[in-house]
Every structure is written in structure tokens, then in C-alpha cells.
C-alpha positions in Angstrom: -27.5 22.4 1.4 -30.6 20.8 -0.2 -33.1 20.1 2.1 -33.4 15.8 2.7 -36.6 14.7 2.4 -35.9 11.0 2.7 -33.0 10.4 4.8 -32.5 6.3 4.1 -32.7 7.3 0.2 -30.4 10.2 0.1 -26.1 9.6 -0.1 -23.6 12.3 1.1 -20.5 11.8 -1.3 -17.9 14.2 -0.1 -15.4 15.5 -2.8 -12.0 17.8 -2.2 -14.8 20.8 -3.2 -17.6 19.8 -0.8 -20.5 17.9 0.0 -22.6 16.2 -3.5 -26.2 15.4 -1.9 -27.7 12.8 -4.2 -31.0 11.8 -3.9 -31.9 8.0 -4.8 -34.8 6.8 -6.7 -36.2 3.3 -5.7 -39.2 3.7 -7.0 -37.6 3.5 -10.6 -34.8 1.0 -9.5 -34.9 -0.3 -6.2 -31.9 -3.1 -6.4 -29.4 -0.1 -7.7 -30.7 2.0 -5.0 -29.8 -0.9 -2.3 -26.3 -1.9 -4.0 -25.8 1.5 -3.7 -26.6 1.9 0.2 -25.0 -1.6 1.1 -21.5 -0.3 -0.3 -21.5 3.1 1.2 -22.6 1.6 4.5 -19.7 -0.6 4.2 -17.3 2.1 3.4 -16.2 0.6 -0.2 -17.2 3.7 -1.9 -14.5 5.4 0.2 -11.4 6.7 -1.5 -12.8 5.6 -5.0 -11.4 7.4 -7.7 -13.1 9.0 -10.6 -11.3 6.5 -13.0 -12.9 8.2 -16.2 -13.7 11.6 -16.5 -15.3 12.7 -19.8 -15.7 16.6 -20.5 -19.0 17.7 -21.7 -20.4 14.2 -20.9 -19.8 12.1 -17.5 -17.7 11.6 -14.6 -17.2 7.4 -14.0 -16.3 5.9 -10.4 -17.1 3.4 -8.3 -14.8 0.7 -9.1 -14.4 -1.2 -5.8 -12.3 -3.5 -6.5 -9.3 -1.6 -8.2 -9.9 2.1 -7.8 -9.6 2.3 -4.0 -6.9 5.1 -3.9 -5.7 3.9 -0.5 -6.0 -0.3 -0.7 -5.1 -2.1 -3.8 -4.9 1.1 -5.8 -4.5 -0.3 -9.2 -4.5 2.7 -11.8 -3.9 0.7 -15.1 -7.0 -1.9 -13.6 -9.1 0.6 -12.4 -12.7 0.8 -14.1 -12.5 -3.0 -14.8 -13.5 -4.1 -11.2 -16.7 -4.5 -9.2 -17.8 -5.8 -5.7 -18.0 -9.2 -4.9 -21.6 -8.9 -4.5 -23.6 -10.2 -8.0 -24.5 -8.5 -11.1 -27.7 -6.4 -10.8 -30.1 -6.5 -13.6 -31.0 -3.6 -16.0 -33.5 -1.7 -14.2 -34.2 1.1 -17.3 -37.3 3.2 -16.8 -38.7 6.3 -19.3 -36.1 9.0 -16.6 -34.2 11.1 -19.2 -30.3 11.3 -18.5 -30.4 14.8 -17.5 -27.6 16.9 -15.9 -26.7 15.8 -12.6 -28.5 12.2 -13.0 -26.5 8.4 -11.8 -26.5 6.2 -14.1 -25.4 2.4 -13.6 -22.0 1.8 -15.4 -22.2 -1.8 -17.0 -20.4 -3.8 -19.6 -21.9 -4.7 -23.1 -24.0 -7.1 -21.4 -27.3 -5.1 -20.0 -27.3 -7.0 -16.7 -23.7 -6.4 -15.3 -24.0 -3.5 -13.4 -22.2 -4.3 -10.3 -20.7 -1.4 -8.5 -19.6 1.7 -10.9 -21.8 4.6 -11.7 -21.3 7.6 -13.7 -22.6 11.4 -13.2 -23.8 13.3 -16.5 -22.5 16.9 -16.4 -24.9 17.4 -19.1 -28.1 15.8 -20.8 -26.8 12.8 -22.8 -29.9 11.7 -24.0 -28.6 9.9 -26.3 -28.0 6.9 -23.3 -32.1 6.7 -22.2 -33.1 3.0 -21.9 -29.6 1.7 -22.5 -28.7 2.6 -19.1 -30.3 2.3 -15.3 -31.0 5.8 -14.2 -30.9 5.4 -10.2 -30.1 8.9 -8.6 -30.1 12.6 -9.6 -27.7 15.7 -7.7 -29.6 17.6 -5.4 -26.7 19.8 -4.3 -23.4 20.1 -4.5 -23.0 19.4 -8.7 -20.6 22.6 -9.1 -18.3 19.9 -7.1 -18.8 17.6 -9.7 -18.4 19.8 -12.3 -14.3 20.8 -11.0 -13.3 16.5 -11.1 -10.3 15.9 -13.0 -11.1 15.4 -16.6 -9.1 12.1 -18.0 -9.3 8.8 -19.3 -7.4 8.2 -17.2 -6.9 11.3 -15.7 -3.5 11.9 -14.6 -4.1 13.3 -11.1 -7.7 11.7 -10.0 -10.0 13.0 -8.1 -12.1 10.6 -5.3 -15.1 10.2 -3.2 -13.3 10.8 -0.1 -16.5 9.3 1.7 -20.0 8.2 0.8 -23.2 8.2 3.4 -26.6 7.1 3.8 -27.9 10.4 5.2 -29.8 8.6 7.4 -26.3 7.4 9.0 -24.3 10.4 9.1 
């Protein structure tokens, strides 16, 4: 276990493998970083399936809406949903999409972030200042690295739950 230096900044995402410590960065993107702790306190984030799973590039969740794999599961919707909270702006800063880094799913549109987010399982640099960089994997990334692969994938894999540290 990674050792939590700031509790109120830090989410426990359990998957089937374990617990993913991931520690946020609201220095770099503060409104991401409170979307992020105002859904997981309100359990959205729970049973959330990774909706699109990328090998050798990302793992996509987070869709509140439709991807909730026990209320309103909605497998041929899911990925197209938010919350009902508003659009967050683009918060992009000079953080390098490195291995293990959250980034803020949006839509062509720079400012539609809402509720999705998407783990690189490898440096995809190739994203820096197109997307907000929010979090990075303290712990727990060989759990990331065994989600279902799909687009769909067949069988998903969820965030069984998803903590503020400071809560659990």
C-alpha cells in the first residue's frame, strides 16, 4: 500500500484484483479533482464499468449515467453518459500523460468533461494539452493493468467502489 500523504486528495478505487490508490492533483486542476470527490462521495462511481478498454493505451470508465452495472445498466449507451452535474472546463497543464496518469474523458468539445476518466497503461504522449491530467496511480496499477480489454469489452470489468481516503 502506498503511503497517503493527503488523505482528502487521495481516492481508493477497488477492482476484482485489489485496491488502485490514486492520488489527486488540485494544484493542476482543482474542479476535476472536486467532480471527482463529489461523485465518489456520493457513490456514483460505484459499479461503473470500464466501458472501453484499449490495449497498449488506456482503460475508460466513469460513465454515470449508463454504465452503472447494477442500476440502469445500459451496455450499448454506456460511454455516452455523464452526471447531472455541468460540464467542467479544460483544465490542461504541461503534466505528461505518463503511465498510470487520469485523464478527463471529453467529447470533441474541450470543455465537456463531465464524469468519465480514463487510465494510461502506458505513456501516450501523444494526448498532452488536449486532455486534463487530474490524478496519477500510486498503487495498485498491476490491477489496472488485468481490466478486460474491449471496446466494448464483452465481460467488463468495474470499479466495485470508489473513496475519498479521507472517508474510508
Amino acid at each position: 500500500m502506498a503511503e497517503i500523504k493527503d488523505p482528502e486528495n487521495t481516492i481508493l478505487m477497488e477492482l476484482k484484483g485489489g485496491t488502485v490508490t490514486i492520488e489527486l492533483l488540485p494544484d493542476v486542476a482543482p474542479k476535476h479533482c472536486e467532480r471527482m470527490k463529489e461523485l465518489a462521495r456520493s457513490g456514483q462511481y460505484d459499479n461503473v464499468a470500464f466501458h472501453r478498454v484499449i490495449d497498449g493505451f488506456m482503460a475508460q470508465t466513469g460513465d454515470v449515467a449508463h454504465a452503472n452495472m447494477e442500476n440502469g445498466w445500459n451496455p450499448a449507451r454506456a460511454g455516452t453518459g455523464g452526471s447531472d452535474l455541468p460540464d467542467l472546463p479544460a483544465e490542461f497543464s504541461k503534466l505528461p500523460h505518463d503511465r498510470g496518469t487520469l485523464g478527463a474523458a471529453r467529447s470533441a468539445n474541450p470543455n465537456s468533461a463531465n464524469s468519465q476518466f480514463f487510465i494510461n497503461f502506458k505513456d501516450n504522449h501523444f494526448l498532452n494539452g488536449q486532455y486534463t491530467v487530474y490524478g496519477r496511480v500510486i498503487a495498485g496499477m498491476e490491477h489496472v493493468d488485468a481490466i478486460t480489454r474491449g471496446e466494448p469489452p464483452a465481460s467488463p470489468d468495474r470499479m466495485i467502489s470508489v473513496k475519498v481516503a479521507a472517508d474510508a
